[in-house]
Backbone as CSV, one residue per row, in Angstrom:
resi,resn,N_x,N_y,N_z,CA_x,CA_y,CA_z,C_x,C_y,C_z
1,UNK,-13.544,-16.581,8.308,-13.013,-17.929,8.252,-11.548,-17.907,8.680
2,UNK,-11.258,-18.950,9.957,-9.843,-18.979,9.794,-8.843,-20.213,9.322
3,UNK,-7.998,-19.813,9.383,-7.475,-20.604,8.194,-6.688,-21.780,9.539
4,UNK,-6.350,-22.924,8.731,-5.491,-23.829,9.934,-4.268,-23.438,9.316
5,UNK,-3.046,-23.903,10.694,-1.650,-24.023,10.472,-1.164,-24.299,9.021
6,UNK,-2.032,-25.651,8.388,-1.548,-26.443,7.184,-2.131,-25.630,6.203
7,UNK,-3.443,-24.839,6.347,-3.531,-23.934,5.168,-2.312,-22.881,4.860
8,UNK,-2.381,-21.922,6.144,-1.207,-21.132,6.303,-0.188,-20.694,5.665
9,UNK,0.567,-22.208,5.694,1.602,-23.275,5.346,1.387,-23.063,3.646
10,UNK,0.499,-24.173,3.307,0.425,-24.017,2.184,0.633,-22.883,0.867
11,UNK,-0.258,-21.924,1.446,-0.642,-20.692,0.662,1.110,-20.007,0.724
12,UNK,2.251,-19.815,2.256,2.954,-19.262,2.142,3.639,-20.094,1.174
13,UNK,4.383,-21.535,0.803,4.930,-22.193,0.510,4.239,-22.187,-1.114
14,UNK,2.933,-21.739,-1.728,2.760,-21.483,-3.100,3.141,-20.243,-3.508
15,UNK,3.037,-19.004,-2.656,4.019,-17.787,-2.545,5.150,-17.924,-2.776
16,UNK,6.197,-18.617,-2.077,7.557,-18.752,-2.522,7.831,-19.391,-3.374
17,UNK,6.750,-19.975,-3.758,7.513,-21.145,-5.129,7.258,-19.676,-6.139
18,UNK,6.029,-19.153,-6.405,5.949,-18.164,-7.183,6.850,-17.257,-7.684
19,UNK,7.394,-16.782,-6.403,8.288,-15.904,-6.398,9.357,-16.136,-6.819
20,UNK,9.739,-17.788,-6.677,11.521,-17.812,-7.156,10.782,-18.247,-8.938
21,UNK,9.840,-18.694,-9.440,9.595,-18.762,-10.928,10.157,-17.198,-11.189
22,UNK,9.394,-16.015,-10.757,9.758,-14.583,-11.009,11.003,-13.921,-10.838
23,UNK,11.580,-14.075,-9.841,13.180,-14.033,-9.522,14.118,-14.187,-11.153
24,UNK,13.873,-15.180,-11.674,15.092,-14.850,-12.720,14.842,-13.755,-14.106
25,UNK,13.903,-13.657,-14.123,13.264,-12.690,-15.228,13.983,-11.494,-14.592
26,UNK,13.810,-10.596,-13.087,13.973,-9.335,-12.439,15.323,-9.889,-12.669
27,UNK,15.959,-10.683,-12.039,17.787,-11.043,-11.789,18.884,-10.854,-13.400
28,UNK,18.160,-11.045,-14.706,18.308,-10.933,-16.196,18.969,-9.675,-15.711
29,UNK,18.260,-8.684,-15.576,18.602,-7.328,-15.724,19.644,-6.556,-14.675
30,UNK,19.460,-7.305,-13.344,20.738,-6.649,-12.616,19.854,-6.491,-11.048
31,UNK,18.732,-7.091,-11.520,17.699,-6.644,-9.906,17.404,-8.039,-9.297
32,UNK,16.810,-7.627,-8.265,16.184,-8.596,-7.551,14.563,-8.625,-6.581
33,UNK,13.879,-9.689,-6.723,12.371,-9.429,-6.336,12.623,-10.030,-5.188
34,UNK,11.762,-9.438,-4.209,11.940,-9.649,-2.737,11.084,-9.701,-1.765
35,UNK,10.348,-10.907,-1.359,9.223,-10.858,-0.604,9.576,-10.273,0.876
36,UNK,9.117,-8.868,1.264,9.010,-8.565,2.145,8.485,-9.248,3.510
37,UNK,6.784,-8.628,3.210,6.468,-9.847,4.061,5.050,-10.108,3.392
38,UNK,4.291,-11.134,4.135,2.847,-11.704,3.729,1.610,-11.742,4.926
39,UNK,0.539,-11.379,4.684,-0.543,-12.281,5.830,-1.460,-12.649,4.770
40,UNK,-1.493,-14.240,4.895,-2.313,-15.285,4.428,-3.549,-15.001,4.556
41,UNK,-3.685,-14.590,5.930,-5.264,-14.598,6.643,-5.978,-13.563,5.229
42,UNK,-5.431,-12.104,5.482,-6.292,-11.073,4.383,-5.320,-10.865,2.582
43,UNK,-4.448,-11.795,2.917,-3.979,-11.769,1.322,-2.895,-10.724,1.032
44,UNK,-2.721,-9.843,1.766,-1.622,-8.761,1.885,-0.341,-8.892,1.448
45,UNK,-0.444,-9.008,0.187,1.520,-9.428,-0.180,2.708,-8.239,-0.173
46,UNK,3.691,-8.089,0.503,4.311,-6.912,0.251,5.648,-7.552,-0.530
47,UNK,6.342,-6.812,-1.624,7.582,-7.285,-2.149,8.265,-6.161,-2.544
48,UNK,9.623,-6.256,-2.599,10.659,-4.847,-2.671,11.540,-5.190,-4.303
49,UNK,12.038,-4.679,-5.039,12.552,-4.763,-6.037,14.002,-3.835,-5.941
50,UNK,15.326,-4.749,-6.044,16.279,-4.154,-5.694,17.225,-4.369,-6.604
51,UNK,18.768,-3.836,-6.280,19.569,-3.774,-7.493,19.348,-2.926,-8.343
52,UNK,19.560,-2.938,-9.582,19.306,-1.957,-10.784,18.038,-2.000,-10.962
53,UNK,17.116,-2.234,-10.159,15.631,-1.818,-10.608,15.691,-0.702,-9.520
54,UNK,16.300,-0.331,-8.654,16.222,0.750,-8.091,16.123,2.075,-9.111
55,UNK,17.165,1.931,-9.895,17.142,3.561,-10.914,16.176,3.151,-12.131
56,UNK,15.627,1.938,-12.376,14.896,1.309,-13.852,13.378,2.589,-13.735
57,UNK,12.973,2.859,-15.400,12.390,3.585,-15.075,11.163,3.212,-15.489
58,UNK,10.984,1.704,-15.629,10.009,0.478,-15.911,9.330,-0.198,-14.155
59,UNK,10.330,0.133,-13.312,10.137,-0.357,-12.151,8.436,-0.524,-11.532
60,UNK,7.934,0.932,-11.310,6.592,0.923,-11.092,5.732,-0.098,-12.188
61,UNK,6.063,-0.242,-13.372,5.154,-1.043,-14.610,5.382,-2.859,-13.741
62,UNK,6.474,-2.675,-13.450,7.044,-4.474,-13.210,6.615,-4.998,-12.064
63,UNK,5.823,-3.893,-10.699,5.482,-4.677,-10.040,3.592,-4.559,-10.289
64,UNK,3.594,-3.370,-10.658,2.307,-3.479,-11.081,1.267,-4.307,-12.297
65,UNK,1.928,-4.273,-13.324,1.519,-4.738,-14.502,2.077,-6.464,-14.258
66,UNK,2.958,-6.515,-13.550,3.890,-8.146,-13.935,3.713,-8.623,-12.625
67,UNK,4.402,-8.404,-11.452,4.123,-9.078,-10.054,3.009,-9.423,-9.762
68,UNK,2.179,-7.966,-9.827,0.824,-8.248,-9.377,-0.270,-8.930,-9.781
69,UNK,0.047,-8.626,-10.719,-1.016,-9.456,-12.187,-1.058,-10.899,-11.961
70,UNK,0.264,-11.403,-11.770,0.946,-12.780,-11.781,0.609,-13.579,-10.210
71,UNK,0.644,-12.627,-9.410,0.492,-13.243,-8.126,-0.922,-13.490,-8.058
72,UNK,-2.121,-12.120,-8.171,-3.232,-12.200,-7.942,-4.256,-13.631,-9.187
73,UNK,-3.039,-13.599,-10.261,-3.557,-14.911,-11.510,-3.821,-16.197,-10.888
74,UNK,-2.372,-16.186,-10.521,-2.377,-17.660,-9.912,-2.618,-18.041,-8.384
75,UNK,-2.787,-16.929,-7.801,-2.735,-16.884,-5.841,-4.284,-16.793,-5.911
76,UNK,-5.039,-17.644,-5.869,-7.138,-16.343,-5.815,-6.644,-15.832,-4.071
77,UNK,-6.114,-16.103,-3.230,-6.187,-15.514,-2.248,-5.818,-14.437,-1.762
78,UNK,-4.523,-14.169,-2.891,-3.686,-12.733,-2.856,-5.177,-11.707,-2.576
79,UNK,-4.859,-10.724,-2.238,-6.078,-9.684,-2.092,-5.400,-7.942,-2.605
80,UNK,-4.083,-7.558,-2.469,-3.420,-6.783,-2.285,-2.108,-6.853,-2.271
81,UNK,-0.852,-6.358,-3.341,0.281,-6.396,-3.545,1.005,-5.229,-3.181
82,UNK,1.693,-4.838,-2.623,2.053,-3.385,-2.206,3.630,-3.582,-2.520
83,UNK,3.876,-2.882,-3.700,5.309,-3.124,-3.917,6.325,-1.524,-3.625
84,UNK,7.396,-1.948,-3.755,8.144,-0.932,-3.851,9.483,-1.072,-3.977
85,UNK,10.451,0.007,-4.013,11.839,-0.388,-4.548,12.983,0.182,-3.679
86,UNK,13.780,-0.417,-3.313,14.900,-0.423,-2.759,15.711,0.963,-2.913
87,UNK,15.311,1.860,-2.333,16.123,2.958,-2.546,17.355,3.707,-1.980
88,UNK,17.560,3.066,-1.148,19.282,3.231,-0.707,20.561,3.009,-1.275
89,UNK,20.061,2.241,-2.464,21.109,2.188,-3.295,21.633,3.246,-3.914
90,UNK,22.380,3.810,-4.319,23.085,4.622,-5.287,22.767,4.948,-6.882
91,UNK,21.989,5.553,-6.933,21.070,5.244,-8.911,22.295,5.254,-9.726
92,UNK,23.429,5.873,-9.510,24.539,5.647,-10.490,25.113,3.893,-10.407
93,UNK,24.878,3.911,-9.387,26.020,2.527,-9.380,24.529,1.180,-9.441
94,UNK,23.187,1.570,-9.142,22.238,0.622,-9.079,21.773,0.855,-11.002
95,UNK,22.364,1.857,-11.904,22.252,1.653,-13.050,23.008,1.168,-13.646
96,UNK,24.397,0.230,-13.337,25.407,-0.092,-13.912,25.014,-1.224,-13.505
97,UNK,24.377,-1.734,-13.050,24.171,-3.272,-12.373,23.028,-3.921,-13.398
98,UNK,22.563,-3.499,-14.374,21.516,-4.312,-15.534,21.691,-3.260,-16.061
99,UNK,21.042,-4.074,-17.511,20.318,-3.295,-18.413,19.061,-2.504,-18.614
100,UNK,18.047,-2.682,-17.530,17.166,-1.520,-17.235,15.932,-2.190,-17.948
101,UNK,15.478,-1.382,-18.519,13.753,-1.842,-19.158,14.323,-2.128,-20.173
102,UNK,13.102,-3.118,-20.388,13.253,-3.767,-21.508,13.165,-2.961,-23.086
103,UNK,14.109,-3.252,-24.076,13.550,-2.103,-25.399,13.584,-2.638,-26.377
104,UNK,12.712,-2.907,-26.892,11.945,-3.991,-27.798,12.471,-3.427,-29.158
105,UNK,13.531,-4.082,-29.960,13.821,-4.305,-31.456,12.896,-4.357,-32.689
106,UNK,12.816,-3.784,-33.537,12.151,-3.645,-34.680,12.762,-4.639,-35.528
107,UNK,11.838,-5.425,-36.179,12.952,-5.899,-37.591,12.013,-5.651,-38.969
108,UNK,12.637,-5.517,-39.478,12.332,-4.803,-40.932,11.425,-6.079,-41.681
109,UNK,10.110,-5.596,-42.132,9.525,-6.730,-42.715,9.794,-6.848,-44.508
Protein backbone atom coordinates (compact mmCIF):
# COMPACT_ATOMS: atom_id res chain seq x y z
CA UNK A 1 0.00 0.00 0.00
CA UNK A 2 1.19 3.40 -0.75
CA UNK A 3 0.64 6.00 1.19
CA UNK A 4 -0.49 9.69 -0.40
CA UNK A 5 1.47 13.00 0.12
CA UNK A 6 -1.36 13.96 2.91
CA UNK A 7 -0.88 10.63 4.65
CA UNK A 8 2.90 11.12 4.63
CA UNK A 9 2.33 14.47 6.00
CA UNK A 10 0.25 13.46 8.57
CA UNK A 11 1.99 10.49 10.21
CA UNK A 12 5.41 12.84 10.01
CA UNK A 13 3.58 15.85 11.67
CA UNK A 14 2.06 13.15 14.60
CA UNK A 15 5.86 12.18 14.97
CA UNK A 16 6.89 15.60 15.78
CA UNK A 17 4.21 16.52 17.89
CA UNK A 18 5.27 13.27 19.85
CA UNK A 19 8.52 14.02 20.08
CA UNK A 20 8.41 17.61 21.41
CA UNK A 21 5.62 16.02 24.32
CA UNK A 22 9.08 13.79 25.06
CA UNK A 23 11.69 16.49 24.67
CA UNK A 24 11.12 18.03 28.12
CA UNK A 25 11.25 14.95 30.32
CA UNK A 26 15.12 14.06 28.36
CA UNK A 27 15.86 18.22 28.54
CA UNK A 28 15.00 17.93 32.88
CA UNK A 29 18.22 16.21 33.05
CA UNK A 30 20.72 18.03 30.79
CA UNK A 31 19.91 15.96 27.37
CA UNK A 32 18.19 16.17 24.43
CA UNK A 33 15.90 13.71 22.10
CA UNK A 34 16.49 14.02 18.53
CA UNK A 35 14.70 12.81 15.58
CA UNK A 36 17.21 11.75 13.25
CA UNK A 37 15.39 10.69 10.54
CA UNK A 38 11.94 8.74 9.58
CA UNK A 39 10.31 6.62 6.57
CA UNK A 40 6.58 6.65 6.97
CA UNK A 41 6.23 4.20 4.15
CA UNK A 42 7.96 1.04 6.54
CA UNK A 43 7.73 2.86 9.98
CA UNK A 44 11.54 3.17 10.54
CA UNK A 45 12.04 5.80 13.27
CA UNK A 46 15.63 6.72 14.00
CA UNK A 47 16.34 9.23 17.12
CA UNK A 48 19.76 10.29 18.83
CA UNK A 49 19.87 11.28 22.56
CA UNK A 50 22.37 14.03 23.35
CA UNK A 51 23.87 16.22 26.02
CA UNK A 52 24.30 14.50 29.34
CA UNK A 53 22.59 11.46 28.19
CA UNK A 54 25.67 10.87 26.34
CA UNK A 55 27.65 9.62 29.69
CA UNK A 56 23.86 8.62 31.53
CA UNK A 57 24.10 5.12 32.33
CA UNK A 58 20.12 4.80 32.01
CA UNK A 59 20.54 5.94 28.35
CA UNK A 60 20.06 2.49 26.56
CA UNK A 61 16.75 1.90 29.21
CA UNK A 62 15.31 5.57 27.90
CA UNK A 63 15.22 4.89 24.43
CA UNK A 64 14.29 1.48 24.72
CA UNK A 65 11.92 1.03 27.57
CA UNK A 66 10.51 4.96 27.18
CA UNK A 67 10.94 6.25 23.42
CA UNK A 68 10.11 3.20 21.99
CA UNK A 69 7.42 1.97 23.97
CA UNK A 70 5.83 5.49 23.64
CA UNK A 71 6.22 5.92 19.97
CA UNK A 72 5.22 2.34 18.92
CA UNK A 73 1.86 3.06 21.82
CA UNK A 74 0.67 5.81 20.22
CA UNK A 75 2.23 5.68 16.37
CA UNK A 76 0.43 1.80 15.22
CA UNK A 77 2.57 2.64 12.21
CA UNK A 78 5.95 3.02 13.89
CA UNK A 79 7.41 -0.53 12.95
CA UNK A 80 11.08 -0.02 14.30
CA UNK A 81 12.95 2.59 16.57
CA UNK A 82 16.67 2.54 16.23
CA UNK A 83 18.08 4.78 18.79
CA UNK A 84 21.33 5.87 19.84
CA UNK A 85 23.48 8.47 21.60
CA UNK A 86 25.51 11.24 20.73
CA UNK A 87 28.94 10.37 21.37
CA UNK A 88 31.29 13.06 20.53
CA UNK A 89 30.66 14.75 23.34
CA UNK A 90 33.11 14.69 26.14
CA UNK A 91 31.58 12.17 29.11
CA UNK A 92 33.25 14.53 31.63
CA UNK A 93 31.78 17.65 30.52
CA UNK A 94 28.37 15.69 28.91
CA UNK A 95 28.13 14.53 32.84
CA UNK A 96 28.09 17.95 34.27
CA UNK A 97 25.29 18.96 32.00
CA UNK A 98 22.21 16.91 34.12
CA UNK A 99 21.64 14.94 36.67
CA UNK A 100 21.79 11.55 34.95
CA UNK A 101 19.25 8.67 35.79
CA UNK A 102 16.79 9.00 37.60
CA UNK A 103 17.22 7.72 41.62
CA UNK A 104 14.20 7.12 43.18
CA UNK A 105 13.90 8.28 47.12
CA UNK A 106 12.70 6.07 49.82
CA UNK A 107 10.47 7.56 52.48
CA UNK A 108 10.13 5.94 55.64
CA UNK A 109 6.63 4.48 56.28
Amino acid sequence: MELTDQERGSRLSALNALMELMRPSVQADGGDLVLIRCDVETGVVEVQLQGACSSCAISTDTIQGGVTRILKDRLDWVTEVIGDVDDTMDPEASSLLGTGGYIPRYRSL
